[in-house]
ROVOZA-484977 format. One record per residue: residue in three letters; x, y, z of N, C-alpha, C, CB in turn. Coordinates in steps of 0.2 Angstrom, whole numbers, padded with zeros to 4 digits, always signed. Glycine has a CB too. Layout:
BEGIN
ALAXYZXYZXYZXYZ...
This chain:
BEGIN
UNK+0004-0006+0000+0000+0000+0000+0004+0006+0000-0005+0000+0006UNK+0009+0005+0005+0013+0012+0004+0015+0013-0003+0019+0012+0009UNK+0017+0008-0006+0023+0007-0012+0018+0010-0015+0026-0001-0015UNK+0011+0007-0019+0006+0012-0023+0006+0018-0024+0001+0012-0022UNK+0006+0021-0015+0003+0030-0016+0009+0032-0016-0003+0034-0010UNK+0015+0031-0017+0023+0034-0018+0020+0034-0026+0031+0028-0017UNK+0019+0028-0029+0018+0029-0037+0013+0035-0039+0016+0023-0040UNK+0008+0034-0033+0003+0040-0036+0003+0047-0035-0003+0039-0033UNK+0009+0049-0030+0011+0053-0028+0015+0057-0034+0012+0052-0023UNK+0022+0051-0036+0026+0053-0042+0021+0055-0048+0031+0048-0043UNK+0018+0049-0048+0014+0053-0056+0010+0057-0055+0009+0049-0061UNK+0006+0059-0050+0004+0067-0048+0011+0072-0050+0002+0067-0038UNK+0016+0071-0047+0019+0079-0047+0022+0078-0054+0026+0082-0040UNK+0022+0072-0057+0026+0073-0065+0020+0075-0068+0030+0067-0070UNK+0013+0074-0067+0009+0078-0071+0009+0085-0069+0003+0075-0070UNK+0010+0087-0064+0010+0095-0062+0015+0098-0066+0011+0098-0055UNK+0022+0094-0064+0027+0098-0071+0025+0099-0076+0032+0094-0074UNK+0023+0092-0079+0022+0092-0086+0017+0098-0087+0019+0083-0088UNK+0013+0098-0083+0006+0105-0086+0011+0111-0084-0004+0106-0081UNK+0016+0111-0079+0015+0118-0078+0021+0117-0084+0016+0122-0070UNK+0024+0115-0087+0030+0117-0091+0027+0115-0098+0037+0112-0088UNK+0019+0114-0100+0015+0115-0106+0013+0124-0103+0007+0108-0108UNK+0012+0128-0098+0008+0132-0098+0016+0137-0101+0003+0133-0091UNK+0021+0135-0097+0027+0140-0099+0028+0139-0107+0034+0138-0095UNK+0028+0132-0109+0029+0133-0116+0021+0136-0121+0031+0124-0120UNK+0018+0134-0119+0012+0141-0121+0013+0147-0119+0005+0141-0117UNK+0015+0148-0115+0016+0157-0112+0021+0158-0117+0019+0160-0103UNK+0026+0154-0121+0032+0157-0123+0030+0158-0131+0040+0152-0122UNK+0025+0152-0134+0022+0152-0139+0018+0158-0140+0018+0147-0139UNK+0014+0159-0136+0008+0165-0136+0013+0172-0139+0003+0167-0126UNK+0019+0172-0135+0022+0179-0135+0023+0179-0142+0029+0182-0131UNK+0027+0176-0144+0031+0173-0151+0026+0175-0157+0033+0163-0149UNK+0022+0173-0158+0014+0174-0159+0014+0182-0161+0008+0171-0152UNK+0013+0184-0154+0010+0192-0155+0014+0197-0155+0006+0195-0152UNK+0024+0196-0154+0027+0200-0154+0027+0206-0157+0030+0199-0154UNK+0027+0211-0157+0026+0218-0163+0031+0217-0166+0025+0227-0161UNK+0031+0220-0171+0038+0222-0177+0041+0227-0174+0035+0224-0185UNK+0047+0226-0176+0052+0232-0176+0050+0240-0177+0055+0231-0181UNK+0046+0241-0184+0045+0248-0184+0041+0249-0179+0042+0251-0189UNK+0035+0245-0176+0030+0244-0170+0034+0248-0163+0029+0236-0169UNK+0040+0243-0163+0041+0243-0156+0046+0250-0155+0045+0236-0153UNK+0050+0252-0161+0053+0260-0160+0046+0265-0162+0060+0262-0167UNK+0041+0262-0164+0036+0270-0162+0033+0269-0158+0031+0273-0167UNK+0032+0262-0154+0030+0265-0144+0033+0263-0138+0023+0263-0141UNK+0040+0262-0141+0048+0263-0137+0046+0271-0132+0057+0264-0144UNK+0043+0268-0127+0045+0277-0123+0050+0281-0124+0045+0278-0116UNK+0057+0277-0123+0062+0282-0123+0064+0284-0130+0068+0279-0119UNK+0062+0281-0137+0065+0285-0143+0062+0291-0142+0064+0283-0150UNK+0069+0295-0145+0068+0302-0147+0066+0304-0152+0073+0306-0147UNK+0060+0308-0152+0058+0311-0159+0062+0311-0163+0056+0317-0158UNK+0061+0310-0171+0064+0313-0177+0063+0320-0178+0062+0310-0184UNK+0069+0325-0178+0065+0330-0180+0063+0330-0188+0069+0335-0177UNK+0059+0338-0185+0057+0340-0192+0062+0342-0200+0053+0346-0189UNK+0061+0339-0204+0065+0340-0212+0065+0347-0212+0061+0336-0221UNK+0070+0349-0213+0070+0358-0216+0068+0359-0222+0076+0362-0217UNK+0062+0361-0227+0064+0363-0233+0071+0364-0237+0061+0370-0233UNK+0071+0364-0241+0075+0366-0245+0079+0374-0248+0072+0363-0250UNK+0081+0375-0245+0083+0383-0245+0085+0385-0251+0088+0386-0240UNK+0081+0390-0254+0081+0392-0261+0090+0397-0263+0072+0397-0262UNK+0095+0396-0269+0099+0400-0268+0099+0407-0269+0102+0398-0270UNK+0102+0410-0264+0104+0417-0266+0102+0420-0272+0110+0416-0267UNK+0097+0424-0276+0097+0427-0283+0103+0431-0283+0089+0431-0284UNK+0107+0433-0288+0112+0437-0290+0107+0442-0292+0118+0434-0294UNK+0107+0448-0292+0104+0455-0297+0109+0458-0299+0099+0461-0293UNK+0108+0459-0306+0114+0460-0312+0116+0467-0309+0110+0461-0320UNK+0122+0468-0310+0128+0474-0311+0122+0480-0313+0135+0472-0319UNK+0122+0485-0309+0120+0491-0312+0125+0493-0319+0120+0496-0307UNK+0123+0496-0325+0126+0497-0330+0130+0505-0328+0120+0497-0336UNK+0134+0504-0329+0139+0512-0329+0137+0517-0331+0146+0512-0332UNK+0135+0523-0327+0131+0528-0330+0135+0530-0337+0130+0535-0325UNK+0132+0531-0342+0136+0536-0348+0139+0541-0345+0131+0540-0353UNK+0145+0542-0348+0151+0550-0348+0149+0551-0352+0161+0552-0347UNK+0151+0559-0353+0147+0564-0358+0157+0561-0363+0144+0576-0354UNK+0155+0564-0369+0161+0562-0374+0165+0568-0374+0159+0561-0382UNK+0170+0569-0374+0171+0577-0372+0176+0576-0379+0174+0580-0362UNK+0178+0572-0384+0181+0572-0391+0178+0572-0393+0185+0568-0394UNK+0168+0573-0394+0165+0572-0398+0165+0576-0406+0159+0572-0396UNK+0169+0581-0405+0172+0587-0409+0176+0590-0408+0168+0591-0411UNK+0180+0594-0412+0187+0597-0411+0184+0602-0408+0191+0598-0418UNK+0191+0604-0403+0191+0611-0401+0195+0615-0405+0195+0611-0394UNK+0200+0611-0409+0203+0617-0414+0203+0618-0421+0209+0616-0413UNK+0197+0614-0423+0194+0613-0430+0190+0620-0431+0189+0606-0432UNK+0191+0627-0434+0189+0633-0435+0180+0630-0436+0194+0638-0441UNK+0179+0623-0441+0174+0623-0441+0169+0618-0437+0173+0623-0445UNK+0172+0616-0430+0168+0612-0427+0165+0619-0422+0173+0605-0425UNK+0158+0615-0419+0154+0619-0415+0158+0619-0409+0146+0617-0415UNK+0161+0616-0407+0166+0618-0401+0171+0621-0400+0167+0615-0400UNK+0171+0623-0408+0178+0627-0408+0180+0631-0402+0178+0631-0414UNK+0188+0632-0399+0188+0635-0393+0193+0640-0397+0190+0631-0387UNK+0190+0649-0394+0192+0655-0397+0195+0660-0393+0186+0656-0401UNK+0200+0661-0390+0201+0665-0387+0208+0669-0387+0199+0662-0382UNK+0210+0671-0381+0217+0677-0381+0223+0670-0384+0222+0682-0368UNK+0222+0665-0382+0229+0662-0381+0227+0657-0388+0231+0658-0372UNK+0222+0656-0392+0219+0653-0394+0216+0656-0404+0216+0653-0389UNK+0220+0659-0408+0221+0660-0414+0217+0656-0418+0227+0660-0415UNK+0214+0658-0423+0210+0653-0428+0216+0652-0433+0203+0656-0431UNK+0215+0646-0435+0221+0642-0438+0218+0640-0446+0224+0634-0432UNK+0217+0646-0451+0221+0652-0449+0217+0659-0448+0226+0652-0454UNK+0221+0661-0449+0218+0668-0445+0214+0673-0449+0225+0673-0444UNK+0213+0669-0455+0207+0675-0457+0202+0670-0459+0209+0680-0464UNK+0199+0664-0455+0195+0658-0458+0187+0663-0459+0194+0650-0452UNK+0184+0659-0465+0178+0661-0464+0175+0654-0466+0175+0669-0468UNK+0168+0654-0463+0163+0647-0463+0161+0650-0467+0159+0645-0457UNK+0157+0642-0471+0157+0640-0478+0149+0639-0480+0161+0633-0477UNK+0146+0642-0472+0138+0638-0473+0133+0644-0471+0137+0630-0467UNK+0135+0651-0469+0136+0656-0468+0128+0658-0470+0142+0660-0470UNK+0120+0660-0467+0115+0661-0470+0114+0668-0466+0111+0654-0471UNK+0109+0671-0469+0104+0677-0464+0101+0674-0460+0098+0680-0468UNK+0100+0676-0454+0097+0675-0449+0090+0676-0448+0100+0677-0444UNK+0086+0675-0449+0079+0677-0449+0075+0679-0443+0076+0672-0452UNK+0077+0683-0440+0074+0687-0434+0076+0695-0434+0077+0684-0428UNK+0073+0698-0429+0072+0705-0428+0080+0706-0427+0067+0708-0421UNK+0084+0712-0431+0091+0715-0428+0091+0723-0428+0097+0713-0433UNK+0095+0724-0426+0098+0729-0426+0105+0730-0432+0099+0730-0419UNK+0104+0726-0434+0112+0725-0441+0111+0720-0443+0120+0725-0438UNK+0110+0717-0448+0109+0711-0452+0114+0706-0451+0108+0712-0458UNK+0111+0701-0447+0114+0694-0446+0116+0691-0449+0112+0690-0445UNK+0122+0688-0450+0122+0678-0453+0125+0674-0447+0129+0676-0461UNK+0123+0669-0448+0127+0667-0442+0128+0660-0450+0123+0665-0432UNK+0131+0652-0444+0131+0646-0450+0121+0644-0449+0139+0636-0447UNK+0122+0639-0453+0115+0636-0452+0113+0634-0444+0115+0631-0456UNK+0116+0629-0443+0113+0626-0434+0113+0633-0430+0121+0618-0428UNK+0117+0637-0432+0118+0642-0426+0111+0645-0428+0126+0648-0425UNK+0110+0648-0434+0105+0652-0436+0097+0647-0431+0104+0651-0446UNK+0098+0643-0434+0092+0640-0434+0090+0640-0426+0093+0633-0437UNK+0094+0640-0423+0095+0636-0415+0092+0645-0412+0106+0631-0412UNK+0094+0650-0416+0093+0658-0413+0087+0657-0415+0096+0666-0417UNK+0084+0656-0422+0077+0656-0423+0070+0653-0417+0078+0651-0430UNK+0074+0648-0414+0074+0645-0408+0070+0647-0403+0080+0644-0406UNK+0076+0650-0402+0078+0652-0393+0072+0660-0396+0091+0654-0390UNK+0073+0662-0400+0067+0671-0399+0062+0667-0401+0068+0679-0406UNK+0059+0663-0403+0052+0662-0404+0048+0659-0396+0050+0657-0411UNK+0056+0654-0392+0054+0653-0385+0053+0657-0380+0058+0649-0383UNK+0057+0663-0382+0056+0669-0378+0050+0674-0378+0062+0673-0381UNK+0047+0675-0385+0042+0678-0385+0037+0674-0383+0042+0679-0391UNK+0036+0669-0385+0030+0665-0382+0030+0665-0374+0032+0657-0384UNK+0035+0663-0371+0036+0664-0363+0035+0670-0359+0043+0663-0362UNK+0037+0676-0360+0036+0682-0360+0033+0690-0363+0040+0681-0359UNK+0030+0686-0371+0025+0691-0372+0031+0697-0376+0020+0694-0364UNK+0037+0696-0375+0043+0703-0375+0048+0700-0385+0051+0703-0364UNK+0051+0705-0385+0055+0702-0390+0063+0704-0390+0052+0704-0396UNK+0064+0701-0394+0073+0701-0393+0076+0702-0400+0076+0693-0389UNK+0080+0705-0399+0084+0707-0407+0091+0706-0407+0083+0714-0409UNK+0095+0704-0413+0100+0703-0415+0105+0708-0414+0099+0701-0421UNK+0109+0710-0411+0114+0717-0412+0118+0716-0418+0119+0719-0404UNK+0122+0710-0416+0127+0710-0420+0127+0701-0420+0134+0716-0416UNK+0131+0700-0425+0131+0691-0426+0139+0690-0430+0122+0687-0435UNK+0138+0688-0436+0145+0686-0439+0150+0691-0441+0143+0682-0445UNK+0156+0693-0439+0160+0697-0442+0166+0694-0445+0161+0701-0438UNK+0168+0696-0450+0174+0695-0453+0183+0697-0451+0173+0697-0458UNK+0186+0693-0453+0192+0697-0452+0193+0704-0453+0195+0694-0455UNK+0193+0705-0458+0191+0715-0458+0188+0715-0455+0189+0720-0464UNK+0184+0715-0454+0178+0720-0450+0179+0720-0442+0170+0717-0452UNK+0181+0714-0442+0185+0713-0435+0191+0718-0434+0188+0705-0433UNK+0193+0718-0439+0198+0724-0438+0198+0731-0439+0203+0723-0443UNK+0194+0732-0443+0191+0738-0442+0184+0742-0435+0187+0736-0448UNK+0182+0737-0430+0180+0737-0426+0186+0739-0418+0175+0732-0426UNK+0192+0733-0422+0196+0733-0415+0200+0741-0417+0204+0725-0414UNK+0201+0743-0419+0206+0748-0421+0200+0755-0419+0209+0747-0430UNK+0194+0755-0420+0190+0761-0418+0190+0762-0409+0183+0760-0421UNK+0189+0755-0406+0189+0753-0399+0195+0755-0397+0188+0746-0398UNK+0203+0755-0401+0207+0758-0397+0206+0765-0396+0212+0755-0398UNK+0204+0769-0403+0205+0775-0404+0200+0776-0397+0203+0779-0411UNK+0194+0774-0394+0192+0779-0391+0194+0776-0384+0185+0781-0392UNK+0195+0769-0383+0198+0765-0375+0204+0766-0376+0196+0757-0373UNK+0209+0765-0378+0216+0765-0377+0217+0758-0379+0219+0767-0371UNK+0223+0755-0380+0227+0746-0380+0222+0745-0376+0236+0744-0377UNK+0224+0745-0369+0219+0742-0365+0214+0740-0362+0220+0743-0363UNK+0211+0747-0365+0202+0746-0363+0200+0742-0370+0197+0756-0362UNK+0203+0745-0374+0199+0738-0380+0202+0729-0379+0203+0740-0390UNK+0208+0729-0377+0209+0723-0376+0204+0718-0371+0214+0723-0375UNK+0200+0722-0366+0195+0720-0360+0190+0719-0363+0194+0725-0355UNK+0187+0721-0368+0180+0723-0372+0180+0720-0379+0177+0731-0372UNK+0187+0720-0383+0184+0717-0391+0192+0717-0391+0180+0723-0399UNK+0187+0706-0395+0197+0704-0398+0198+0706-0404+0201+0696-0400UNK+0204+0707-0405+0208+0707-0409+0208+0703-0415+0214+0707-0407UNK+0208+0707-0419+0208+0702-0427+0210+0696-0427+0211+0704-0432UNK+0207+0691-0427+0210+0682-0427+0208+0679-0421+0220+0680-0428UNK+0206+0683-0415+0204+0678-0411+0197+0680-0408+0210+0676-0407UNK+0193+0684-0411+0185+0685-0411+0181+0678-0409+0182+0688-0419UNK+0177+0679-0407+0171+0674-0407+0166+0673-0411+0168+0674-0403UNK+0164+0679-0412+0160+0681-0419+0165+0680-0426+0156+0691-0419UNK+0169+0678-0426+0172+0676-0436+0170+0665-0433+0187+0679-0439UNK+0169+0664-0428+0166+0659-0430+0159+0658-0435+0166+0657-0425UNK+0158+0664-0435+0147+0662-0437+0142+0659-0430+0146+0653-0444UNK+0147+0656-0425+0141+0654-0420+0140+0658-0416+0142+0649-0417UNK+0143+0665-0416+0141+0669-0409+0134+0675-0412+0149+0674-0406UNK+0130+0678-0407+0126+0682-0407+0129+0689-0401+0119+0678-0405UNK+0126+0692-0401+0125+0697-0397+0116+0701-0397+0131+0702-0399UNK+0114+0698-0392+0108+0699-0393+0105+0705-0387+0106+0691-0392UNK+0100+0710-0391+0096+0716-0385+0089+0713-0384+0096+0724-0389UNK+0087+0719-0383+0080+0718-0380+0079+0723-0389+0078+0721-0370UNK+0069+0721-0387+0067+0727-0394+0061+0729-0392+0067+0725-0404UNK+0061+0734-0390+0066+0737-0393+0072+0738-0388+0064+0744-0396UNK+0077+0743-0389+0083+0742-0386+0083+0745-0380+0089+0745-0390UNK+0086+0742-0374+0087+0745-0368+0092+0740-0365+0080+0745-0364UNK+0097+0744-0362+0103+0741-0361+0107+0738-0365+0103+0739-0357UNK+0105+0739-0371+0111+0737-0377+0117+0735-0375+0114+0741-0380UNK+0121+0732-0377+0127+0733-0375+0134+0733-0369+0127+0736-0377UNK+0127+0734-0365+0129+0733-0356+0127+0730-0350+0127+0738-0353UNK+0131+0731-0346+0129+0726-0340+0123+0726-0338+0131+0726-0334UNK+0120+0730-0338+0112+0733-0336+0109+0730-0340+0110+0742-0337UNK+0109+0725-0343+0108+0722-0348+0104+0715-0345+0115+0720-0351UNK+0110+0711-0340+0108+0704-0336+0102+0705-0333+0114+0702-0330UNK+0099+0712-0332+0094+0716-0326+0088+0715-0329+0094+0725-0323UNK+0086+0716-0336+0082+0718-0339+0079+0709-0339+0085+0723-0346UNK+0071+0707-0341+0068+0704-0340+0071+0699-0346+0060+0706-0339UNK+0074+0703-0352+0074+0698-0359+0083+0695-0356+0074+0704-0370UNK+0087+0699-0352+0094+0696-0349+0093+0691-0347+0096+0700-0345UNK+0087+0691-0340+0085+0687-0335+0083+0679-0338+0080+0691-0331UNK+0079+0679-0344+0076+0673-0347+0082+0671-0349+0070+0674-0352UNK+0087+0673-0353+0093+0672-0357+0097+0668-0354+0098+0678-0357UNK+0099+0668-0349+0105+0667-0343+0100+0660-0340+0106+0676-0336UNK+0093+0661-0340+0091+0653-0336+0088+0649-0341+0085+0654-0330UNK+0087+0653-0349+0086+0648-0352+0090+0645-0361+0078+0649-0353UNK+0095+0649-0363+0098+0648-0366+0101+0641-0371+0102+0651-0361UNK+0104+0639-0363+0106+0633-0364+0101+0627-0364+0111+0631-0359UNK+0095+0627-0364+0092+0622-0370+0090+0623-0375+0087+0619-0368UNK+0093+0628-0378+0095+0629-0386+0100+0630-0388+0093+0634-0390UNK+0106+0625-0384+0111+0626-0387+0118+0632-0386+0109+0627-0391UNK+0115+0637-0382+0120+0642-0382+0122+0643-0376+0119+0649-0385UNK+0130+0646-0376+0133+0648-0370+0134+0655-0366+0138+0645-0372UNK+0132+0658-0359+0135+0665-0360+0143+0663-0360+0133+0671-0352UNK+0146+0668-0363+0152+0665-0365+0156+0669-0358+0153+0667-0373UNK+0155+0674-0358+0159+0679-0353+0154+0680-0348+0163+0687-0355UNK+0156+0675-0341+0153+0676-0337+0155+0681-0335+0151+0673-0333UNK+0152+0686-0327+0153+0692-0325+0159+0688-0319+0144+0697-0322UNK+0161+0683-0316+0164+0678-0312+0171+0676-0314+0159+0672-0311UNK+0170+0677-0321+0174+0673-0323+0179+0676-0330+0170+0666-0325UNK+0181+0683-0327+0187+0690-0331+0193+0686-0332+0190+0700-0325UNK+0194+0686-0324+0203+0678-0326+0203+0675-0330+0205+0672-0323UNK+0198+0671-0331+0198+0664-0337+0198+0667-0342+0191+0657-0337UNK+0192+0671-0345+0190+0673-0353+0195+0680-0355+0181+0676-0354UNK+0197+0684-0348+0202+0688-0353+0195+0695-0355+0205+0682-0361UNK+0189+0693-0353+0184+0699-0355+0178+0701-0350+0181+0696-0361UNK+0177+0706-0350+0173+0708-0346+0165+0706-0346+0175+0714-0346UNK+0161+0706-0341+0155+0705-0340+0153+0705-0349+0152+0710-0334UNK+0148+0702-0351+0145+0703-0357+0138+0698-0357+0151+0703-0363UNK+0133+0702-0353+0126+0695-0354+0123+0696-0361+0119+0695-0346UNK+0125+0699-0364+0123+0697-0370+0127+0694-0375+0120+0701-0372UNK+0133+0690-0374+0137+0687-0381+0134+0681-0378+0147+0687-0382UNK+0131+0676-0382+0130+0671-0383+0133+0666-0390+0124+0672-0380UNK+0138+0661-0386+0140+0656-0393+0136+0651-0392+0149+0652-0394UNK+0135+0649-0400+0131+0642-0400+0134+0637-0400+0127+0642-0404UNK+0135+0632-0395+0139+0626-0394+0137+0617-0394+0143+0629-0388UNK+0129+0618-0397+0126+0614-0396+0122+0614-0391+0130+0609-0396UNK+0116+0606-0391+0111+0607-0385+0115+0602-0380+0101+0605-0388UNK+0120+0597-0383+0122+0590-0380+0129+0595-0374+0127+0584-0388UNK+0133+0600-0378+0138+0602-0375+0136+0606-0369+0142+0605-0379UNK+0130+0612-0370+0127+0616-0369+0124+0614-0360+0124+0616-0374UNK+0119+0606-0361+0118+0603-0357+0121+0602-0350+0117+0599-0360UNK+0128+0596-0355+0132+0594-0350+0134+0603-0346+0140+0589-0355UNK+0136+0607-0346+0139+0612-0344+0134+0614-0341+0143+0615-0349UNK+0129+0617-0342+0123+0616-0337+0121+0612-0331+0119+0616-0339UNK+0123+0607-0332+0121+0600-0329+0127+0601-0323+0121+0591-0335UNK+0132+0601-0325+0138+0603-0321+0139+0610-0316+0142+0604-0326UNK+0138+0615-0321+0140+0622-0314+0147+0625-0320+0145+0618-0302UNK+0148+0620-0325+0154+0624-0327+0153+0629-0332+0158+0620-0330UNK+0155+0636-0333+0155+0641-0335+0157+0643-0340+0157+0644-0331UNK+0164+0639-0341+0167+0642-0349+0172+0636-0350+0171+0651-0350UNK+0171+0638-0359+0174+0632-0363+0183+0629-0360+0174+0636-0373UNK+0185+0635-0357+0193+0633-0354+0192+0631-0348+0198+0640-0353UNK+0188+0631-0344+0187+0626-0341+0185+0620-0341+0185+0627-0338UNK+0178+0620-0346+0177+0613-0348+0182+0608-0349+0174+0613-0353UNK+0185+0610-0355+0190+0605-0360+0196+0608-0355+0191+0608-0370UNK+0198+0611-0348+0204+0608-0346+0209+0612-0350+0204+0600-0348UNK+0208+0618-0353+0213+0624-0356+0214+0630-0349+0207+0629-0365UNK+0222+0632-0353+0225+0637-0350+0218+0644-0349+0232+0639-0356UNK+0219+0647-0344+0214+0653-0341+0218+0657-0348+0214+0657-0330UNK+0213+0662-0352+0219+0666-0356+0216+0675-0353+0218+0665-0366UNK+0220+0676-0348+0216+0682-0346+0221+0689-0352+0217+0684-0336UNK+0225+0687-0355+0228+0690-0360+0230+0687-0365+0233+0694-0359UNK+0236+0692-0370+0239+0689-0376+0246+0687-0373+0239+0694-0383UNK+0246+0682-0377+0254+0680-0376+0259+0688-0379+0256+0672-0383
C-alpha cells in the first residue's frame, strides 16, 4: 500500500510539471505569436527620441545684375581746334588756324536786328529757336545786335575801340583780329526790342537778360563771358554774347555748374595775349 501511493504521488507531481511546463511553453508560444515588429516597437519605445522635423530646401541666393555704368558725356565728340567744329575754342591764347577763316555755310538769320545777321546754319536755326521761345514765354521780343563778323571787319571794329579806349580798354571789351568769337558764325549778341541796355551790364537786369542766362542753354548756347569769370576769358561781363555750342555740350555744362569752354576742356585761363 505504501509502495502504490509513492507511485501515485510521483505521477501526480510529473503531471503538475508536465502542465506547468505546457503552460510556460504556451506562455512562450503566445508571445512569439504576437510580438510587434520592429517599426512597431521604435514607435512606442517610450524612450526614442523624436525625429526631428526635415527643413525645406533653401532656395539659392538670386544674384541681381551689375547696375550698367552711367554714360560720360564724350568730351572728343568734336574738335576744339577745328575753326569749323561747333566747339571750336576761341580765345586770347587761342588764334584761328588760320587767321582769317571764314565758314562755308554762312546764311541770314531770320529774326528782328539791329544790323543784319548771318550766323552758319545750326547756329541760325537754333537763334530762330531760342526768340520764338522767348516771345512765347514772356510776351517781349529780342533782337540781333550784332552776329557774324569777318576778319576785316573785326579789324576795323578793334582799331576804332582803341582810338576811343586805349590798347587796354579795347583789349578788355573786343578781340583782336584772329581771335574774335563772332568770325566763327556761331556767336550772337543779342538786345532787347526794342533796345534797352544794349550793350551793357544793365543788360543781365532787364527781364529779356534774366530769361537768357536761365534759359539759353536748352538751345544750345553759351554766356560766354561770365561776370565771375574776367581771369579765365580775358573779358569783361558781357550777358549778352552768346556762342552756340550745341544742345548736348550746352547741357552737359549746365548739368555741371561749369561756366566756360577753358574750363570745360581743361585749357590754359587766357586772361591776355601772349
Amino acid at each position: 500500500m505504501r509502495r502504490r501511493r509513492t507511485l501515485v504521488v510521483a505521477t501526480a507531481v510529473v503531471l503538475v510539471i508536465a502542465g506547468a511546463g505546457a503552460v510556460i511553453l504556451g506562455g512562450i508560444t503566445g508571445r512569439a505569436a504576437t510580438a510587434p515588429t520592429a517599426a512597431a516597437t521604435a514607435t512606442t519605445t517610450p524612450d526614442a527620441e523624436p525625429a526631428e522635423p526635415t527643413e525645406p530646401p533653401r532656395p539659392s541666393p538670386s544674384t541681381s545684375p551689375e547696375p550698367a555704368p552711367a554714360p560720360t558725356f564724350n568730351r572728343a565728340a568734336h574738335s576744339i581746334d577745328d575753326p569749323d567744329s561747333i566747339w571750336v575754342v576761341v580765345d586770347k591764347l587761342r588764334p584761328f588756324n588760320p587767321v582769317d577763316y571764314a565758314p562755308g555755310d554762312l546764311v541770314d538769320v531770320p529774326v528782328p536786328f539791329a544790323n543784319p545777321p548771318q550766323m552758319r546754319v545750326e547756329a541760325s536755326d537754333a537763334v530762330v529757336a531760342l526768340f520764338a521761345a522767348f516771345t512765347a514765354d514772356t510776351g517781349l521780343a529780342l533782337q540781333s545786335q550784332s552776329a557774324y563778323r569777318s576778319f576785316d571787319t573785326q579789324t576795323t571794329v578793334y582799331n576804332r575801340d582803341i582810338a576811343s579806349l586805349g590798347q587796354a580798354g579795347a583789349d578788355l571789351s573786343t578781340a583782336r583780329p584772329g581771335t574774335s568769337e563772332h568770325q566763327t558764325g556761331l556767336t550772337i549778341d543779342i538786345s532787347a526790342q526794342p533796345g534797352q541796355c544794349s550793350l551793357n551790364a544793365c543788360f543781365a537786369d532787364t527781364p529779356h537778360g534774366q530769361w537768357l542766362a536761365a534759359n539759353a542753354w536748352r538751345f544750345g548756347f553759351l554766356l560766354r563771358y561770365p561776370a565771375d569769370k574776367v581771369a579765365v576769358t580775358g573779358y569783361e561781363f558781357e550777358p549778352w554774347h552768346y556762342r552756340y555750342i550745341g544742345i548736348d555740350l550746352a547741357t552737359e555744362m549746365h548739368n555741371t555748374g561749369v561756366t566756360t569752354l577753358e574750363e570745360f576742356f581743361g585749357l590754359p585761363a587766357a586772361p591776355s595775349y601772349n
